[in-house]
N, C-alpha and C positions, 0 to 999 in steps of 0.2 A: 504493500500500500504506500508505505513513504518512499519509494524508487520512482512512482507514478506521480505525486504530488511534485516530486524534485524535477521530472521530467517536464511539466506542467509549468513550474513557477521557469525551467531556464527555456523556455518559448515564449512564455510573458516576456521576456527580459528582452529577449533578441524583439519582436514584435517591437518593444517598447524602444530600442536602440534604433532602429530601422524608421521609426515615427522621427524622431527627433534629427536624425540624418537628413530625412528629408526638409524636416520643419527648417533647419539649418541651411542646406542648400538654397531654399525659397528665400530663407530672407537673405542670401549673399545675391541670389537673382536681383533680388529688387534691390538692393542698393547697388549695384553694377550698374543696374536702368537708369537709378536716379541719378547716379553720377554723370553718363552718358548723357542724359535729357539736359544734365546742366552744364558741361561741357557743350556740347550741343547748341544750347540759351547763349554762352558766353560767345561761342564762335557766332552764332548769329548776333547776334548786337554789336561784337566788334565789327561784324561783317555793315552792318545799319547805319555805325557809326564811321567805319572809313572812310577818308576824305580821298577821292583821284587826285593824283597831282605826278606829274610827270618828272622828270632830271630839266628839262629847260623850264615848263612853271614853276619849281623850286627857284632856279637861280633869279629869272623874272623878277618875282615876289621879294626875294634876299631871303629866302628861307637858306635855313645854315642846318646839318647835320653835321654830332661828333658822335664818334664811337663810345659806347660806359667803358671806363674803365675800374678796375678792382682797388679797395681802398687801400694806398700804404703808407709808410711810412713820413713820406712825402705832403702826407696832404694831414690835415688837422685846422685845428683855432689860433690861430700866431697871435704871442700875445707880448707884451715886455716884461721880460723877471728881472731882478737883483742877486747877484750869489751872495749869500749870507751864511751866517758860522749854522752850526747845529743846533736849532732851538734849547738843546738841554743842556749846553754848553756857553758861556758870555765866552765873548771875542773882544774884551774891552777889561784894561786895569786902571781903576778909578783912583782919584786923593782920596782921602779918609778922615784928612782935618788941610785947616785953613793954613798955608805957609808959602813959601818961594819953593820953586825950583832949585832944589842945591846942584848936582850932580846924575851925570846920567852913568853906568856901568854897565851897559850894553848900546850896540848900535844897529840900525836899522838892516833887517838882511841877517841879525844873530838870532842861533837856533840857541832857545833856553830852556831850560830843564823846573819845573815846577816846581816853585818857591823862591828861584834864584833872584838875588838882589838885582833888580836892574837901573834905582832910581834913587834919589835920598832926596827930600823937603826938609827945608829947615820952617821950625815951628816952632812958636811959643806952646800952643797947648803940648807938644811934645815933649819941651823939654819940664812943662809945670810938671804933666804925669810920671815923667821917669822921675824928675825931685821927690813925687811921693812915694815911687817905689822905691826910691835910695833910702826916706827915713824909714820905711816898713819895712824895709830886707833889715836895718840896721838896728830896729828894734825887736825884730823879730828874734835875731843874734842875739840882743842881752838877754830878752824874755827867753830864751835856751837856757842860758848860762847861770841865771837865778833862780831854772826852773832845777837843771843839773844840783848849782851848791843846796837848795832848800831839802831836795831829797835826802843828798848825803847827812845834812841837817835833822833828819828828822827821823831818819835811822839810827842816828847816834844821839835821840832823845831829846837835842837841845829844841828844838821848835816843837808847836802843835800838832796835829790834822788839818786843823783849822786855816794852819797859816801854808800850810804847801796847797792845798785845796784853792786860795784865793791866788795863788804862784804860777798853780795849774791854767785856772780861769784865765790868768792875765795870759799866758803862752799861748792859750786856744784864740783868744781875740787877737794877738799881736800875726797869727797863721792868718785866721782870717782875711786879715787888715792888706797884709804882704799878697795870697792868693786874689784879693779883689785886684791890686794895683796890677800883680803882673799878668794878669786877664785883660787889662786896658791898653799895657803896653802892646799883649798880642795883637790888639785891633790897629797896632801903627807896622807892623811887621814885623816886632822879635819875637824870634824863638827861645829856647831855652837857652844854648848858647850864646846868645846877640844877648839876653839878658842876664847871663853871667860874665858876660865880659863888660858889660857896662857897669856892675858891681867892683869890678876889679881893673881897668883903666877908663873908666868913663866914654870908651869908647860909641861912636854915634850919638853922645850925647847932643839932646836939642831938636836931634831930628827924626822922622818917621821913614822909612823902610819900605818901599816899594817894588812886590815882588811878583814874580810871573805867576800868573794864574792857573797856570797847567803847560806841556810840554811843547813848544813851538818854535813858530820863527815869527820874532818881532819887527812887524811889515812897516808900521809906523808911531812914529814918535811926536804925539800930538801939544806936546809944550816945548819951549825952549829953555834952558839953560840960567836961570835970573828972572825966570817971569812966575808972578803970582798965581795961584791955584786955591781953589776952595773945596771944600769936601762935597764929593760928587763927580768933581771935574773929571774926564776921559782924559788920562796920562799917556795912553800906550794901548795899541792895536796888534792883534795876537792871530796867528791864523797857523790850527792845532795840525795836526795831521788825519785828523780825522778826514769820513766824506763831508767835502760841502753840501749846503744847499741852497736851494734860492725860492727868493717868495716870490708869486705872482697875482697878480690879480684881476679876475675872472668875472665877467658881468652873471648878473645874477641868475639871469634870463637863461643862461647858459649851465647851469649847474646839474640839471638832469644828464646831462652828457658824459655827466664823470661815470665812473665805475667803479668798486672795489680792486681792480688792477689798474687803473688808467695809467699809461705813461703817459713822458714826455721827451721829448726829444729837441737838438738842438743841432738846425741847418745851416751850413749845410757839414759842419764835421760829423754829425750823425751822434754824438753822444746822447744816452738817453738816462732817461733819470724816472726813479717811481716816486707816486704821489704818498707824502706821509701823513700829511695832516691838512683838516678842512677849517674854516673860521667860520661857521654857519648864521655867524648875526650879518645880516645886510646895512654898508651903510646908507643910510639914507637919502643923501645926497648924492651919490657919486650910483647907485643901485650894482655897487660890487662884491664883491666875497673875495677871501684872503685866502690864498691856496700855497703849501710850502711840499716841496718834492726834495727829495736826495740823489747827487747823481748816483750811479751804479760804478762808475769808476773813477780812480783819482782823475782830475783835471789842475790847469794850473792858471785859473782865474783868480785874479786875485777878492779881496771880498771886496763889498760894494759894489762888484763890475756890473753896469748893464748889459742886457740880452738878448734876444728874442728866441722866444721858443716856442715850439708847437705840442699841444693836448692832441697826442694818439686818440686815434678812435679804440674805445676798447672792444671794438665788435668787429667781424666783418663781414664785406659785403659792399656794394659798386659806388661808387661817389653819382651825384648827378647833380652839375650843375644848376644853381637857382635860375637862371636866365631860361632853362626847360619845362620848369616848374608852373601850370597854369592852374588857377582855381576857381572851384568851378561848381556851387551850392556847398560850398562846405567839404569839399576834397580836395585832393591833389592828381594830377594828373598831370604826365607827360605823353608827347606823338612819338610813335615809333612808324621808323619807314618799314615800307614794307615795299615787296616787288612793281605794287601798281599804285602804291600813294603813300597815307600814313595812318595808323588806328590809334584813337587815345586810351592811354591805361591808366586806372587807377593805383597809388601805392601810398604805403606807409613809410614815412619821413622821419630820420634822426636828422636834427641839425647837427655838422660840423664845422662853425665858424662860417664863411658865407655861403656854402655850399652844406648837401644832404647825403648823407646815408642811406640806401637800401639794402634791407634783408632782401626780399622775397620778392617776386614779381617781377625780375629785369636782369637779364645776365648780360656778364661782360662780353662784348662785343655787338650787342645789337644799337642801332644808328637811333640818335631822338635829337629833336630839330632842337636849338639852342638858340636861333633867334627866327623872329615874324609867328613865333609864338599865337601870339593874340590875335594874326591874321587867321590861322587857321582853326582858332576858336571860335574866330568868326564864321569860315568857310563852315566849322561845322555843328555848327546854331542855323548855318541858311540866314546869313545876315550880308552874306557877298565880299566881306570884309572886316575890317578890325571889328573887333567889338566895342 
């Protein structure tokens, strides 16, 4: 009985497989048809819309055809950059207090090593604060030495608790006192040593200490030699070894354009550089955005240099000039020749600076009229001419 039942249910099965074959060929039928019927639609309407126009009414009219070509390297949004240091990096060693220019110890074109003295300011507020750290190293010294006899003191009974305890207090404040000063002095440029040697020949006394700010070559030397300087002022121009970059910036209008990989590139030596960071507030006035890229390889622009450079398309697909571009209820469309005239096609537009991007609908090498445009929008509206 269940050998029958199994025989039973595997003829359902095949019956049921055999339905669904079919049900599935049917619907591949009909959408073949419908694709055909609409293939079909579009050849007729281009067919509806094609305009006659012969190789001598073309030149007649000043109709112009260019070939699409493929988007490269070559074509993008030319804009003007600046090379500038590395955002997370200053290109700039600033005064620190109000003084003259004493001395320079480095020259323009010298490659210097991070921290190296390259400058000296004479300053009065430099030399008041090393005055306070002279008498705070100097008390801090006795305050040792009363701290040292009270203990011996008071292990041999002759003083109190009381009174090393207050010995103690005064040697914590007198550390204090000395740590605060030589934290002030660090902010004019000594180090440990520059401030042990001022201890022990008053060396630098007076003045503040002007040191590179990481490892480079000192491009420029923005004071002279006897001239006054305030805290703030740009002393010295530094260009690390790191990659440059450069800022550019990008109408607003154009910001859709960018990509997560956008390059850029710079013509005609071909260097190209990725995009790092965006400034997304728009100014108001000018309707620009702040765009900063890094090149990909060393170059030897100095900083500040101006440039121009071109925003890659990050996509590709055929350039088509604007001057092709007709519109038309709210589309775009260009004429494509064809053997007995021209048919217009509709497509979807990337701007790339003055000219567009296509994906889809137009391969490179087929011919679309580039000028008298508007004549043949006329011609084909049945208007006889321009529009």
């Amino acid at each position: 009985m269940s050998v029958i039942v199994q025989t039973l249910r595997n003829k359902s099965m095949r019956n049921f497989v055999a339905v669904r074959d079919q049900k599935n060929l049917v619907r591949l039928g009909v959408l073949l048809l419908l694709s055909s019927l609409l293939v079909n639609e579009v050849i007729a309407q281009q067919a509806a819309d094609a305009i006659e126009l012969t190789q001598d009414d073309a030149i007649r009219l000043g109709i112009q055809f260019e070939s699409v070509k493929p988007v490269n390297d070559a074509m993008g949004i030319e804009l003007p950059a600046q090379v500038i240091a590395p955002l997370d990096e200053g290109s700039h060693a600033y005064s620190l207090v109000d003084g003259v220019l004493s001395d320079w110890r480095a020259s323009s074109g010298d490659r210097v090593l991070e921290g190296e003295i390259i400058a000296r300011i004479a300053s009065n507020v430099a030399g008041d604060l090393q005055a306070q750290w002279l008498d705070a190293d100097a008390s801090l010294s006795a305050a040792r030495l009363e701290a040292s006899r009270s203990e011996r003191l008071f292990e041999n009974g002759v003083i109190a608790e009381r009174r090393l305890q207050q010995v103690q207090l005064a040697l914590a404040h007198a550390e204090s006192r000395e740590a605060s000063s030589r934290r002030a002095l660090e902010q004019l440029g000594f180090d440990a040593s520059s401030i042990d040697r001022l201890a022990e020949s008053k060396a630098n006394l007076g003045y503040a200490l002007l040191r590179a700010p990481r490892e480079g070559l000192l491009v420029h030397r923005a004071r002279s030699v006897g001239e006054p300087v305030a805290v703030g002022d740009r002393i010295a121009e530094f260009q690390s070894s790191s990659a440059k970059w450069i800022s550019v910036i990008l109408p607003a209008a154009l910001a859709d354009t960018l990509g997560s990989s956008t390059k850029l590139s710079i013509m005609p030596t071909g260097e190209t550089l990725t995009l790092r960071e965006r400034d997304y507030s728009i100014d108001t006035q000018t309707q620009t955005i702040q765009l900063y890229a890094e090149f990909d390889t060393e170059v030897n622009y100095p900083l500040g240099s101006l440039i121009d450079v071109f925003i890659l398309p990050s996509e590709s697909g055929v350039l088509v000039p604007a001057s092709a571009i007709v519109y038309t209820e709210g589309n775009n469309y260009v004429y494509i020749k064809t053997a007995n005239g021209v048919i217009p096609r509709q497509l979807e537009l990337i701007p790339i600076g003055r000219d567009y991007l296509v994906h889809s609908g137009l391969r490179a090498g087929e011919q679309i009229a580039v000028s008298g445009t508007a004549l043949l929008k006329g011609m084909q509206l049945g208007l006889g001419g321009d529009s």
